[in-house]
C-alpha positions in Angstrom: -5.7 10.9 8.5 -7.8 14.5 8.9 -7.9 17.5 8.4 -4.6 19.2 7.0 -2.7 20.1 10.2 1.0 21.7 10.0 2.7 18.6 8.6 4.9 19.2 5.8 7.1 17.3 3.5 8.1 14.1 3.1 9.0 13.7 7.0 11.6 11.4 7.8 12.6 8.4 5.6 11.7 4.9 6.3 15.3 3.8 5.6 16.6 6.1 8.9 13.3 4.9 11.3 15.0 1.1 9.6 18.3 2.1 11.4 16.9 3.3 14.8 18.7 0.5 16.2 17.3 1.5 20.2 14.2 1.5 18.8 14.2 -2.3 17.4 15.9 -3.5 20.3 13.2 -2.9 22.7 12.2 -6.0 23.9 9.1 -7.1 22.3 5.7 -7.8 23.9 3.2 -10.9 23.1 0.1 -10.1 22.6 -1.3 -12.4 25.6 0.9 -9.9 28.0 -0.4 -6.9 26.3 -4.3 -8.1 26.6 -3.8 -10.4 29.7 -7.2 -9.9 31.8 -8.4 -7.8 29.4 -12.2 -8.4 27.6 -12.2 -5.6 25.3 -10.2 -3.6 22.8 -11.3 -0.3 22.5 -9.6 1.8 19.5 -10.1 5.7 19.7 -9.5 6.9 16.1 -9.0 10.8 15.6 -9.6 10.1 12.0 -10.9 6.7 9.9 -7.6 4.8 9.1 -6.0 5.9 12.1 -6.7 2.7 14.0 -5.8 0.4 11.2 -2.2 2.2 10.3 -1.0 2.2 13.8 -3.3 -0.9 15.0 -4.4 -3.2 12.8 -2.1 -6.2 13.3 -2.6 -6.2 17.1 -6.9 -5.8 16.2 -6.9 -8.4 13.7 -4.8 -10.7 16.0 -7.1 -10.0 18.9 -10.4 -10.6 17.1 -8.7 -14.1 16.2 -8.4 -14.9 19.8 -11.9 -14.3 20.2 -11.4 -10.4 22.0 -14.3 -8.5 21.1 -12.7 -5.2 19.4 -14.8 -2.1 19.2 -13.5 0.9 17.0 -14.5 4.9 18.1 -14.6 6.8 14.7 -14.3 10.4 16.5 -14.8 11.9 13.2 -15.5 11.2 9.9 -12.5 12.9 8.4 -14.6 14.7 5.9 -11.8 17.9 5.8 -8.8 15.8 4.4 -9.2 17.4 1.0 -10.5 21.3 1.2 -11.0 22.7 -1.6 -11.7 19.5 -3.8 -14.8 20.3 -6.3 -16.0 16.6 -6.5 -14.7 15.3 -3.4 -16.2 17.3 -1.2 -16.9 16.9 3.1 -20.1 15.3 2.4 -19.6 12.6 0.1 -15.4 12.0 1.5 -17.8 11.0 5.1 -19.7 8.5 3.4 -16.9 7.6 1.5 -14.7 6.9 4.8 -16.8 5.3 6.9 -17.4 2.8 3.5 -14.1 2.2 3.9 -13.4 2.0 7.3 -16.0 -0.6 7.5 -14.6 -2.8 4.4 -11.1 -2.1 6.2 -12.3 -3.9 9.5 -13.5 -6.6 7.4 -10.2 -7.5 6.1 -9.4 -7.9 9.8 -12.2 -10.0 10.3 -13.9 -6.9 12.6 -17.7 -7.0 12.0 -19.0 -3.2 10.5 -21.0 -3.3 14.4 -17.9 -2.9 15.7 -18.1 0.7 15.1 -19.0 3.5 16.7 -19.3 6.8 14.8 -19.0 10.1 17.6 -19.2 12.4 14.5 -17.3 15.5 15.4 -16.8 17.6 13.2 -13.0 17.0 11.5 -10.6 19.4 12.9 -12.7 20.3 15.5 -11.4 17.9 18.2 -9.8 19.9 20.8 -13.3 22.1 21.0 -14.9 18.7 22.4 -12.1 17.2 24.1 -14.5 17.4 27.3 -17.4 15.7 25.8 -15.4 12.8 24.5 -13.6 12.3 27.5 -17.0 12.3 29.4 -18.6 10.2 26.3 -15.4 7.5 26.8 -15.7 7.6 30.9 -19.1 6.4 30.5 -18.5 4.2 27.7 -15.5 2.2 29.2 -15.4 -0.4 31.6 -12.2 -1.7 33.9 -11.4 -4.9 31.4 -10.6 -2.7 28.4 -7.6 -2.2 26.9 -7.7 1.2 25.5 -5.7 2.0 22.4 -5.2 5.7 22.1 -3.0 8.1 19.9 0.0 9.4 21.4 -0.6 13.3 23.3 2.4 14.7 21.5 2.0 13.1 17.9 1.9 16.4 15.9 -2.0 17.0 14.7 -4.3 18.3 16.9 -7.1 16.2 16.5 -4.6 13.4 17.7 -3.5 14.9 20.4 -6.7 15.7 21.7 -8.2 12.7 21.8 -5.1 10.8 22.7 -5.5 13.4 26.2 -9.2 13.1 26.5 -8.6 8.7 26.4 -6.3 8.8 28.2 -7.6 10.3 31.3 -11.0 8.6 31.1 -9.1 5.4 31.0 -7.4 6.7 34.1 -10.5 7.4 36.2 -12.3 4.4 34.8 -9.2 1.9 35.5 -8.6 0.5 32.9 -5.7 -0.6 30.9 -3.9 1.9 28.3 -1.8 2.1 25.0 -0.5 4.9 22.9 -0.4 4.5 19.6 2.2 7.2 17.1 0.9 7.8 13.8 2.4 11.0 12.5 4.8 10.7 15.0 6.6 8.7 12.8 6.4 11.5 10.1 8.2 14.8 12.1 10.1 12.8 14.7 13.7 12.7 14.2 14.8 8.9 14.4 18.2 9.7 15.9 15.8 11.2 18.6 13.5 9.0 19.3 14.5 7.5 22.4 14.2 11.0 23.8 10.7 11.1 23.1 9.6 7.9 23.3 10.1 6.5 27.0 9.7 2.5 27.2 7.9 1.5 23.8 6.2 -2.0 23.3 7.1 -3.4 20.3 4.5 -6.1 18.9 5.8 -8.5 16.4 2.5 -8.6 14.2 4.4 -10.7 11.1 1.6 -13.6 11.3 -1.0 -11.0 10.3 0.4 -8.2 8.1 -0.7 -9.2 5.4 -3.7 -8.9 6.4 -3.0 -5.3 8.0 -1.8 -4.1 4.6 -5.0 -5.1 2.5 -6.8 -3.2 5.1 -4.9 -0.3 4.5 -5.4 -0.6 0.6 -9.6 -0.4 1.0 -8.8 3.5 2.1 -9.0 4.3 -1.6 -9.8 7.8 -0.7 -6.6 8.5 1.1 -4.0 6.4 -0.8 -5.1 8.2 -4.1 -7.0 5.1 -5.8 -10.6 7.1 -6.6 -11.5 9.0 -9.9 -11.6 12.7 -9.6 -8.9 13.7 -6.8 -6.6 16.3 -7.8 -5.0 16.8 -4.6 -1.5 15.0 -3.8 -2.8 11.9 -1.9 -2.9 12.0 2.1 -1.0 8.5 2.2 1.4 8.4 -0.6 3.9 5.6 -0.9 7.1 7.0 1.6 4.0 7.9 4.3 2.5 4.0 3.8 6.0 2.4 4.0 5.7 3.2 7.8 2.7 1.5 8.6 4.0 -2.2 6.0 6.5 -3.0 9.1 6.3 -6.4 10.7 5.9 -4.8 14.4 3.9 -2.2 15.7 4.9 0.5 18.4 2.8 1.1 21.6 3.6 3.3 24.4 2.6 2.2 28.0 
């Protein structure tokens, strides 16, 4: 998660996503048909943590196959707390990319994994054109491209769930959307006219894994000295990203 963007409350309830019953229908995906030809996972996170609440079970799962899995920190997500005295942009970016890195090591993703871009928190949609150019040139036709979802509510998100997704589209390579704050505004009841065909992945074997992960984002979950603000993942936002499966858009 990044910068504040217009996201309020508590969004909707874990127990009502539990009882989207066309949702958990969907026929669920192996992993082997979701990365079949595929030599590479590339993860485009908006903000650190982004790629391990929405991915982590399919990235850990991956790496244990032997898929080299390389993670695209777009920004540092330095603006997550404004006005914090002690946590201020500065140390919260050296803090996050600490914890990003100890994150992928729970997944068993060497820190070289990691590609910091370094735009500037918030300031995503100003260089949508240079990441998109950035990830044509980076990419190659055996990735798998895990992206955010164009419509998931924060415009960080957005922008470079657009900017991915049409350098995967010129490059040729494969492509996933991934919701994170979609989950948060999205009206379960509505879902399936939102979502159009999504891939469930049944990532049981490694969520445990997923979910220690999670925990080394001390900065966002509230476990640091010195934060006054509310937390940016408190307990009914983390519930979302504990489930056995993960969701992916085609």
């Amino acid at each position: 998660m990044g910068a504040v963007a217009t996201i309020h409350g508590h969004g909707s309830d874990e127990g009502a996503w539990e009882h989207c019953d066309w949702l958990w229908q969907q026929p669920a995906s192996e992993l082997a048909e979701l990365c079949a030809g595929v030599r590479r996972i590339v993860v485009v996170a908006p903000h650190p943590d982004d790629e391990v609440l929405a991915c982590g079970g399919l990235m850990c799962a991956a790496a244990g196959l032997g898929l080299e899995v390389i993670v695209v920190a777009v920004t540092d997500g330095e603006a997550c707390y404004p006005g914090e005295q002690w946590w201020t942009p500065q140390r919260l970016r050296q803090a996050r990319r600490e914890e990003l890195r100890d994150a992928l090591g729970e997944l068993a993703i060497e820190a070289s994994a990691i590609v910091h871009l370094g735009i500037a928190d918030g300031g995503v949609t100003a260089h949508e054109a240079g990441l998109e150019d950035w990830l044509w040139q980076a990419l190659r036709e055996d990735d798998l491209v895990l992206a955010p979802w164009r419509f998931d509510g924060h415009p960080d998100h957005e922008a470079a769930g657009r900017a991915a997704w049409r350098a995967a589209r010129a490059v040729g390579c494969r492509r996933l959307e991934y919701p994170v704050w979609g989950w948060h505004w999205l009206d379960p009841h509505c879902a399936h006219m939102a979502w159009e065909a999504p891939r469930l992945l049944d990532i049981s074997g490694v969520a445990g894994r997923k979910r220690k992960a999670i925990a080394q984002f001390r900065t966002q979950t509230g476990d640091v000295a010195r934060l006054q603000a509310e937390p940016i993942l408190p307990a009914h936002v983390l519930t979302r990203f504990y489930r056995t499966h993960e969701v992916y858009f085609a």
